[in-house]
C-alpha positions as a Markdown table, in Angstrom:
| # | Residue | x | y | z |
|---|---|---|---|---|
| 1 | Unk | -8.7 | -2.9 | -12.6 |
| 2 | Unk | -7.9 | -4.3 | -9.6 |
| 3 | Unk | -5.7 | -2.4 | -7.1 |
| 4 | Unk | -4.5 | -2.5 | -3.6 |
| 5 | Unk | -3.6 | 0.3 | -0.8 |
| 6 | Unk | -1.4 | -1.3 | 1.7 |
| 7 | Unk | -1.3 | 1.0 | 5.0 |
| 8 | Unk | 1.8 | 1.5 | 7.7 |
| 9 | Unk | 2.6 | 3.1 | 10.6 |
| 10 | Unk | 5.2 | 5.5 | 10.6 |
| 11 | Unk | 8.1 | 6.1 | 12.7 |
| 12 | Unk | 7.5 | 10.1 | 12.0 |
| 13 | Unk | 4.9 | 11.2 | 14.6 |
| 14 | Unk | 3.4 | 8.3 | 14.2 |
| 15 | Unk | 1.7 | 9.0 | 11.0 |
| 16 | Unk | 0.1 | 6.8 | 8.3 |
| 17 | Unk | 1.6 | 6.0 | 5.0 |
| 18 | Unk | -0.4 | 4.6 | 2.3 |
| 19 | Unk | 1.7 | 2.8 | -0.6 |
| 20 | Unk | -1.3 | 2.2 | -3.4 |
| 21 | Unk | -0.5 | -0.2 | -6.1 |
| 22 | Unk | -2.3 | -1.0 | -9.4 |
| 23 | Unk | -2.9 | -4.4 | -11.6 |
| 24 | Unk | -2.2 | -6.9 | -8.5 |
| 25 | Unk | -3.2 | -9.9 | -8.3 |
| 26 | Unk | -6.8 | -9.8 | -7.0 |
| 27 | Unk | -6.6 | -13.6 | -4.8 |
| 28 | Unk | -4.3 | -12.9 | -2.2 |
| 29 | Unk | -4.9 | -13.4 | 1.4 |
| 30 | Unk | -4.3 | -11.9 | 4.7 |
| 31 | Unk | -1.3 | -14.0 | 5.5 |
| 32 | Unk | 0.0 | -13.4 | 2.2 |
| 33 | Unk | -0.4 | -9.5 | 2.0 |
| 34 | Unk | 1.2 | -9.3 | 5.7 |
| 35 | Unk | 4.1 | -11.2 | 5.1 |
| 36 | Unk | 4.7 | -9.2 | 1.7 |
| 37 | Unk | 4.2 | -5.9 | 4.1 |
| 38 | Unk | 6.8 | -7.1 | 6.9 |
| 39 | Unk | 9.2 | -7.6 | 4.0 |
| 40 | Unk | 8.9 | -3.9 | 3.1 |
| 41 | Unk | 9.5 | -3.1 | 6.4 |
| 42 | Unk | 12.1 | -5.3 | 6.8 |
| 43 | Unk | 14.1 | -3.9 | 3.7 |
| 44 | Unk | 14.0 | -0.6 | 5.8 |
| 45 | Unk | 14.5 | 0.8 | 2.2 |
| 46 | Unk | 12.1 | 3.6 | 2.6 |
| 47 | Unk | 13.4 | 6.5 | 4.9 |
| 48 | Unk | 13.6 | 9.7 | 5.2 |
| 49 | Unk | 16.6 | 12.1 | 5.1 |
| 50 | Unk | 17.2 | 11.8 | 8.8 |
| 51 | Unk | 17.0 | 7.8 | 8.7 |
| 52 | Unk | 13.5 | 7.5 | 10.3 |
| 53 | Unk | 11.6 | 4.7 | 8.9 |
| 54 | Unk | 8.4 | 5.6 | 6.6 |
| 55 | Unk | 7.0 | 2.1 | 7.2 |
| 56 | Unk | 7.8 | 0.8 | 10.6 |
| 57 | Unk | 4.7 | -1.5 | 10.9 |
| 58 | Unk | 1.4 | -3.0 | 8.8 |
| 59 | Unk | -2.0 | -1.5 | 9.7 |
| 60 | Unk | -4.3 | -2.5 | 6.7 |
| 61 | Unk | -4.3 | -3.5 | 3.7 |
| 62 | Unk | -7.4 | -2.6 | 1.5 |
| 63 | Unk | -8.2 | -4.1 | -2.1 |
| 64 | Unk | -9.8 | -1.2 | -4.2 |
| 65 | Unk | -11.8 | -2.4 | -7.7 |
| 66 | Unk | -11.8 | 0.4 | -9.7 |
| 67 | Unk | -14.2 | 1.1 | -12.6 |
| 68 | Unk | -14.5 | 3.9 | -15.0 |
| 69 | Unk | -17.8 | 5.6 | -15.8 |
| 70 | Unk | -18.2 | 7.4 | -18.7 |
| 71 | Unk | -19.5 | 10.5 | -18.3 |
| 72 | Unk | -19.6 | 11.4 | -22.7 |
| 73 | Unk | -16.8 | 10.0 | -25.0 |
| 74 | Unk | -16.1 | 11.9 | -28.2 |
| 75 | Unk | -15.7 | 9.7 | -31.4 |
């Protein structure tokens, strides 16, 4: 399973926000994922109580493949 970790800069301190999400489409490129972050920032949809923006600009964006190992299954 396939799934991404998109990180922005914050307008709180300056901090990092990481919004991680799963089953994505795995053939998207750098254009793609950076016009799909400046969206969320542009939808200024994700504040805090005092109105300060939790993604205020695109830093990275990281695909993570996941894959379970099984350490005993019980049948």
């Amino acid at each position: 399973m396939k799934s991404i970790d998109l990180v922005f800069r914050s307008n709180i301190n300056g901090g990092l926000r990481h919004l991680k999400l799963s089953d994505v489409k795995s053939d998207l490129d750098a254009d793609t994922v950076k016009d799909i972050m400046q969206q969320i920032i542009d939808s200024k949809m994700f504040a805090d109580s005092n109105a300060e923006l939790l993604y205020s600009k695109a830093v990275s964006a990281v695909y993570i493949d996941e894959q379970d190992h099984v350490l005993f299954e019980e049948k």
